[in-house]
N, C-alpha and C positions, 0 to 999 in steps of 0.2 A: 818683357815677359809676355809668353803667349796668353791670351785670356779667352775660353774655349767654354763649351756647353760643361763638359764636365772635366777631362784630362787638364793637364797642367802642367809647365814642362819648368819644374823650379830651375833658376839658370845662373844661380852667385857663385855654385861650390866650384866652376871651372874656371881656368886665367880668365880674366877681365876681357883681354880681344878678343880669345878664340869664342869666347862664351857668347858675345856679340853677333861674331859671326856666323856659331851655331846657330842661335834664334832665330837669325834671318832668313838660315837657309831651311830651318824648320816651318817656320810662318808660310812661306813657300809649298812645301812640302807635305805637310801634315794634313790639307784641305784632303777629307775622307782617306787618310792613309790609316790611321789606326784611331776607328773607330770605338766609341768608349758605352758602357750601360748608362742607359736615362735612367733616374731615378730623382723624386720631387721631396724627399722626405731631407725634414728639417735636419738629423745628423748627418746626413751627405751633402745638403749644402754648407753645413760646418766646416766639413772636412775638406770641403774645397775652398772652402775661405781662406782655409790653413796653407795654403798653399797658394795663391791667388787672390789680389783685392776685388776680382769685380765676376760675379758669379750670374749667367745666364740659365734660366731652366729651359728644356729642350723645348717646352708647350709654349716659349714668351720667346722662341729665338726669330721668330721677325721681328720683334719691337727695336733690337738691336745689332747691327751688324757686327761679325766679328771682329773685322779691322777697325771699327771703332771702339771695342770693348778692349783690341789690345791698348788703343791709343793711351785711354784711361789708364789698364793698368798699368804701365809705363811711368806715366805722370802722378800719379801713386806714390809707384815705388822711388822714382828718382825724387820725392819729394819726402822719404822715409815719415810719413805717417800713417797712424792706424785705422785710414775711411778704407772703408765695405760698401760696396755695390751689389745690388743682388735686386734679377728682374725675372717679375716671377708673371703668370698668368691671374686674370682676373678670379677664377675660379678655386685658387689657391686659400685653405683655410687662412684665417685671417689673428682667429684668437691667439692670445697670447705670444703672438708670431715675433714680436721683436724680442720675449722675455727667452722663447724658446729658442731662436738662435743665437742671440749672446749668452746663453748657457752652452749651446751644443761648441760653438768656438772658444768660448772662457778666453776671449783677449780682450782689452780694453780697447774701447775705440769707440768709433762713430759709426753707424749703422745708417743707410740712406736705401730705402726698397719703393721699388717701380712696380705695385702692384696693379694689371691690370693699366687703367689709365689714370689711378692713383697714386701718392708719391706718400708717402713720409719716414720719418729718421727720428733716432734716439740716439744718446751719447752719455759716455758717462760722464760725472761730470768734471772729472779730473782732466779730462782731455778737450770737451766745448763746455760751455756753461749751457742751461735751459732753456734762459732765453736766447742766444744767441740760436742752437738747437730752431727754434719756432720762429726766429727768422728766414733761416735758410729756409726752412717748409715753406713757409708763406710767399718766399719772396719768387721764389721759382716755380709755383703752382700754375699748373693748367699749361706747361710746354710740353712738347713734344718728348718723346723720352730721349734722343739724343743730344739735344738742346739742352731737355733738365739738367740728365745730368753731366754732362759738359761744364756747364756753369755750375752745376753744386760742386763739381770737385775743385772745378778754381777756387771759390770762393772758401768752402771748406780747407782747403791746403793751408789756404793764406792765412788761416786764423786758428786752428785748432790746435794742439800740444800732443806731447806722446810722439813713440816712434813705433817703424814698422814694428811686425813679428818676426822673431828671428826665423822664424816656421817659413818665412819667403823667401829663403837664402838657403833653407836644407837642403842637402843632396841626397831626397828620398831614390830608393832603387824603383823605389814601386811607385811610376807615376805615370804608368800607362803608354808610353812610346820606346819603341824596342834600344835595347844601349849599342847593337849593333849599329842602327841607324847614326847614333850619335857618333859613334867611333869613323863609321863611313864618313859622316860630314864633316869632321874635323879634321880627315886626312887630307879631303880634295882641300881646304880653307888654310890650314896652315900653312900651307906655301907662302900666302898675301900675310901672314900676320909680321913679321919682320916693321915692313912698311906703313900697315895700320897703325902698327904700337909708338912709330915715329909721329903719327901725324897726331895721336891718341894723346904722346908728350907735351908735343906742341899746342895743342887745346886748350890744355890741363895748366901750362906755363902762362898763354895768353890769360886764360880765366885768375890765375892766379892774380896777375900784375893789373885786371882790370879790376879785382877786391882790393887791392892797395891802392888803387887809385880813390874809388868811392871812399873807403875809410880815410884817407887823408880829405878827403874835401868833407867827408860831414866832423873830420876832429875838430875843423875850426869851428863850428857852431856846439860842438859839444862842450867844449875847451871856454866859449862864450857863456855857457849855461854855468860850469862851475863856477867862475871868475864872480860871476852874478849873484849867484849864493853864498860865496864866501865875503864878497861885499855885502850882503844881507847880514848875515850874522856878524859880521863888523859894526852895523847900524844899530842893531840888536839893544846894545849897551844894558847886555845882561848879564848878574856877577851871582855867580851860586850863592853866596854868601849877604847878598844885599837884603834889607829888610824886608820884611813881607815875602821873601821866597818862600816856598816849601818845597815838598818830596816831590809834588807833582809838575811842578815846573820846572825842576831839578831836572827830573826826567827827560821831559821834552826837553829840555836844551843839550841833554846829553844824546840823546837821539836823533836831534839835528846834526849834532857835532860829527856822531859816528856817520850818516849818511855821506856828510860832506865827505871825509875821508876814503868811505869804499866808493864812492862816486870817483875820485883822481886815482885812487888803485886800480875801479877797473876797466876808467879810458888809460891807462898806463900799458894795462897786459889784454888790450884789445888788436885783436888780429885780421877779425873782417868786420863788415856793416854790422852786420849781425849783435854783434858784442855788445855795443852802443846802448841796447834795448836797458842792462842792466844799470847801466851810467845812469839814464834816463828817469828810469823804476827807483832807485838812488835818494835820488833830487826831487823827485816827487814828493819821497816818503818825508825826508829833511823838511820840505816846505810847510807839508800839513801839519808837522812837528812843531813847527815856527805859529801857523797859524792856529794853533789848541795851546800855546804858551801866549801868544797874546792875548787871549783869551781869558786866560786865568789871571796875567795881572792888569788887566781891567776889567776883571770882575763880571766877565760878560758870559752868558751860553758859549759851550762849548760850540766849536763849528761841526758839520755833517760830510762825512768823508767823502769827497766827491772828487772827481777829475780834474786836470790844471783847467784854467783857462783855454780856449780851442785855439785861440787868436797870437798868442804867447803865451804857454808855459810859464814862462819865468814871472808872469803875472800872478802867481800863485793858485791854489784852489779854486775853482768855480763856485758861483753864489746860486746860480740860475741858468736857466737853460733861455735861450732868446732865438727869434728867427734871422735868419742871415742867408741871403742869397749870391753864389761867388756868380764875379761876370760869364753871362753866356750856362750859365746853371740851373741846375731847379733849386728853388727855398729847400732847407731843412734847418730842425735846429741844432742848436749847438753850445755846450757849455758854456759860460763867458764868467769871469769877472764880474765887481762891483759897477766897475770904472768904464769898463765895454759894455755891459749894458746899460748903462745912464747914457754913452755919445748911441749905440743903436736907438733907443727910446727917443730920442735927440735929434735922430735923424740924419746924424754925422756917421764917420766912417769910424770902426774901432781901431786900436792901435795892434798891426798885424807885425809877427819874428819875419823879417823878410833876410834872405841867405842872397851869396853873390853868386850870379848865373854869368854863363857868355853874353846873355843881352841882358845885363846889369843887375841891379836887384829886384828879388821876388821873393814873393811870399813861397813861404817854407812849402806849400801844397802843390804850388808849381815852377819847383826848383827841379824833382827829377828823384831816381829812386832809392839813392843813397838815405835819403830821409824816411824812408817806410819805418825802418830797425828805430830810430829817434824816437820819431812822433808814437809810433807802438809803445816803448815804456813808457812813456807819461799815460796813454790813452787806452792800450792794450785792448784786450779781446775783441768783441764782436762788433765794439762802437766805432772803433777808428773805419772799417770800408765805409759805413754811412755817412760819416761824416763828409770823407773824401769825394763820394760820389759825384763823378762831372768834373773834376780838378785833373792835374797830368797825374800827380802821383797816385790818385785815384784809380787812373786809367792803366797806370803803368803795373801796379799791386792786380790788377784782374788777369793779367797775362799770366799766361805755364811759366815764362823765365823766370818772371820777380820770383815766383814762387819757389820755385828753386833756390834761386842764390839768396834772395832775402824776408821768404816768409817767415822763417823761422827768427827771423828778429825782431817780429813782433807778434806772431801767433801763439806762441806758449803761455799757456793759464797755470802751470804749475798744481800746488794742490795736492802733493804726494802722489801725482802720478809713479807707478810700480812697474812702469815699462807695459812692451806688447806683447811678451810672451804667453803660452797656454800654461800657467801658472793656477788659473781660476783661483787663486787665492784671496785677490782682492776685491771678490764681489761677493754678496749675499744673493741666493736668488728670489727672495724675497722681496729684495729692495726693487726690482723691475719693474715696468709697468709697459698695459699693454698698448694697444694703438689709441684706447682710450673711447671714453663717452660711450659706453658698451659696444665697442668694436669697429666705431666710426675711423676708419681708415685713413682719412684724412683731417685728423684732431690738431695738429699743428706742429707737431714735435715738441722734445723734451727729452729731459733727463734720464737713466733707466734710476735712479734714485724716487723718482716724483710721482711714480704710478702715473696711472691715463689723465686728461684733461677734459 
């Protein structure tokens, strides 16, 4: 997709190759061919949202070159999420700016604005959470704007939920470039498509047989996960009916029971990496189920919902957070276990899920990227890239491809998200908030639920 001061040349409604080849020979072409009206006001940069992720204003068009605003919106789109880009001049009013463009678009999504030499982002929170939101600000602050946002959209892809707007795929008539021209360019192009569409198959076949391949090497360690749980609740030697039970541990034990079950159903009807995430999310939930019933029959506080162990998973629930530095990495912390952080405190090594590699075994973080979609349902949203940070899979999760083929197996927060469309039903605009701290632009990002900071 071409991504342009204002015009915008929506490109899904035509076949798949010719539609390719269109773009390309538009990107070309279009450099001062049909010129479009400036205009800075917040309903016209809606309107071009509706039709394009990443929006330049004509007063901020050195901060960003066009070929690299297509690059974005590209990666964007082929990543079907709902991130907005929008780079505006320093001079550009400020108030209310994030409340009044996600009103003027009414799509759910993540909002990211380059004001100026300023940066920050709101989202709702069905698609990033808050804090994750006031990570990405913080963590990206004070680059260059190609740089920022470069890395905001990797990161962002990898982690956030929701899909595009279907508004990126219309075949508006009215969108500024003559349909003669299109008609022109698809007569010289169609010749070559025959041959593209061959190679187009061929792509499409390889990418397929290389998702079969990943899904088979992470089913044996998922396949290890259930095996693990279902010996867990073998251990258990808990009977609904033994003395001292009640309704509440009833509960959880039937809540474990069901987890286990939609856990082998749904690595059974799993088709790519992706899949896996809910296996994961599953087993998770079974565990904590397991640990709030042990709980009640020994009479102890209930435990606090936390994340599995970072070390294994099949460790159950985390107790605490502990510092841990992987070889050749920076320190950070990381959930652990009872049991890993007593050998960390210790001084000894913790007990690490290590997977089989071509050069033997290794820990699950640097095994490779089949493991992203895994480690995401246990770990999900914003916490798993920190943690990964400096690992392979780490390194591999910040690339445009993972994002692609496997952010989406572990980025979705869920949350009744209502999809991307311009529906404006599922927001109040009340609930927005602005850039925050009376208008301090750089507040850190957040929610549009949470007002400013």
């Amino acid at each position: 997709m071409k991504a342009s001061v204002q015009a915008v040349v929506p490109t899904r409604s035509l076949p798949g190759l010719l539609l390719a080849l269109v773009v390309a020979a538009l990107a070309v072409l279009s450099t001062g061919a049909w010129p479009a009206s400036a205009t800075t006001s917040v309903s016209a940069i809606g309107e071009a949202l509706r039709k394009n992720p990443v929006y330049i204003d004509p007063a901020a068009s050195d901060q960003l070159s066009s070929a690299d605003a297509d690059v974005l919106a590209q990666q964007i789109e082929n990543a079907d999420r709902p991130l907005f880009l929008v780079v505006l001049p320093a001079s550009y009013p400020r108030a209310d700016l994030f409340t009044k463009l996600r009103t003027a678009t009414g799509i759910t999504g993540l909002y990211a604005i380059r004001l100026g030499d300023s940066f920050d982002a709101r989202a709702d929170s069905s698609v990033l959470p808050r804090s994750a939101v006031r990570n990405l600000v913080t963590t990206y602050r004070g680059e260059d704007t190609r740089a920022q946002l470069s890395d905001v959209t990797v990161s962002a892809l990898t982690n956030m939920g929701g899909s595009a707007p279907s508004t990126w795929s219309s075949g508006d008539d009215d969108n500024g470039v003559p349909t003669a021209a299109l008609i022109t360019v698809g007569a010289v192009l169609v010749a070559g498509g025959a041959g593209a569409y061959t190679l187009v198959r061929r792509s499409r076949r390889r990418h397929a047989e290389e998702q079969r391949a990943a899904l088979e090497k992470l089913r044996v360690v998922v396949d290890e996960d259930i095996t693990a749980f279902g010996e867990e609740l073998d251990r258990l030697d808990f009977h609904p009916a033994e003395a001292g039970a009640d309704d509440a541990m009833r509960a959880d034990y039937e809540r474990a029971l069901d987890a286990y079950e939609q856990a082998k159903s749904f690595m059974a009807a799993a088709t790519k990496p992706e899949d896996v995430r809910a296996v994961s999310q599953s087993l998770e939930d079974g565990r904590f189920s397991l640990a709030q019933l042990a709980a009640r029959r020994e009479h102890r506080p209930l435990p606090e919902r936390r994340v599995p162990c970072f070390f294994d998973p099949r460790h159950g629930p985390s107790v605490t957070d502990a510092a841990w530095t992987p070889p050749g990495g920076a320190p950070r912390e990381v959930p652990v276990c009872a049991a890993d952080a007593t050998r960390l405190a210790d001084g000894r090594d913790p007990v690490m899920r290590e997977v089989d590699t071509a050069d033997g075994r290794r820990p699950y973080w640097d095994a490779g990227p089949a493991y992203g979609p895994w480690a995401g349902g246990y770990f999900g949203g914003g916490i798993l890239p920190g943690l990964l940070v400096g690992t392979m899979l780490g390194s591999m999760m910040a690339g445009p491809a993972y994002a692609a083929d496997y952010g989406s197996g572990y980025g979705d927060f869920g949350g009744g998200y209502e999809g991307g469309d311009l529906s404006g039903a599922d927001f109040d605009s009340g609930d927005f908030g602005d850039f925050g701290g009376g208008g301090d632009f750089g507040g850190g990002g957040g929610d549009f639920g949470g007002g400013g900071f």
